[in-house]
C-alpha positions in Angstrom: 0.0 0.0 0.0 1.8 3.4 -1.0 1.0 6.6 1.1 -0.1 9.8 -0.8 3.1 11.3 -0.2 5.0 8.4 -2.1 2.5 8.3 -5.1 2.8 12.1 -5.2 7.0 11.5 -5.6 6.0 9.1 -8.4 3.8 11.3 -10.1 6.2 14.3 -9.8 9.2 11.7 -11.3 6.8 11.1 -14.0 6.3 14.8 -15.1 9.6 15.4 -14.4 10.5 12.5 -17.0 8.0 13.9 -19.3 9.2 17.3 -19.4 12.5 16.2 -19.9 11.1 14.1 -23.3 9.3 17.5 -25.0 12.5 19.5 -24.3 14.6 16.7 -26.1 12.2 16.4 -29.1 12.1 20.0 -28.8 15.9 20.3 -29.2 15.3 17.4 -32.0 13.2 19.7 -34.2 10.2 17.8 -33.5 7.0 19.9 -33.6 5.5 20.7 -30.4 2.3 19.2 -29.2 -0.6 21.5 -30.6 -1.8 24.2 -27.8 -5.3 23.1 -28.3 -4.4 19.5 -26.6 -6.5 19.9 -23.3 -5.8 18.2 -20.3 -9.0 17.7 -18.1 -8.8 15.8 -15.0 -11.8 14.8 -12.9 -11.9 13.0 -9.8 -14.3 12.7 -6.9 -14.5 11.4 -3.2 -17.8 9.1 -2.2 -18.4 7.3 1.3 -18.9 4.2 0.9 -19.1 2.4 4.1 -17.9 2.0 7.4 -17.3 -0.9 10.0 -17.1 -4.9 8.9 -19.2 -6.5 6.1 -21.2 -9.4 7.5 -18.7 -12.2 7.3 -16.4 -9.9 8.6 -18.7 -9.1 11.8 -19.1 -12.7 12.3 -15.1 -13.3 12.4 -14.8 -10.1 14.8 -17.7 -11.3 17.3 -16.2 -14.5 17.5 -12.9 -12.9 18.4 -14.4 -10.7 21.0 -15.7 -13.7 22.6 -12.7 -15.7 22.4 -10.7 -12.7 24.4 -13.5 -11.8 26.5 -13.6 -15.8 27.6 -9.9 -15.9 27.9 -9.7 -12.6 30.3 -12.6 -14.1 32.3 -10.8 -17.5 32.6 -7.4 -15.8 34.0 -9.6 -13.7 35.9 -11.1 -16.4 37.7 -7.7 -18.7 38.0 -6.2 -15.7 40.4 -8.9 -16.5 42.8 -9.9 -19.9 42.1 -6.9 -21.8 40.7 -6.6 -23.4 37.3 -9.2 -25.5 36.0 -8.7 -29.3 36.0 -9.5 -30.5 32.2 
């Protein structure tokens, strides 16, 4: 998983690459791109969800229990002693 930051140093490396490629075929003799090329960028942010899709609640329940059970067993071995199995 890359952080923001790091995708913002690849996208900066790129532009930086690319800028370096229209100076070059600049140099070249190479006709410039027209100035009519637009760039348009559009992007938008939508909330989806929060918290655990359902066989994910299941998994995390069962978890909780497990701990909860394990606390209450240590809990009562202080006062009572280990259980004989």
């Amino acid at each position: 998983m890359r952080t923001l930051g790091a995708l913002r140093d690849v996208r900066r490396a790129w532009r930086l690459a690319q800028a370096d490629a229209a100076r070059a075929r600049a140099r070249a003799g190479h006709p410039a791109p027209s100035p009519d090329t637009v760039l348009v960028t559009e992007s938008s942010w939508a909330y989806l969800a929060s918290g655990y899709r359902p066989g994910e609640e299941l998994l995390a329940a069962q978890t909780r229990h497990d701990i909860n059970q394990t606390r209450a067993d240590k809990e009562r071995a202080k006062t009572e002693g280990e259980v004989w199995q």
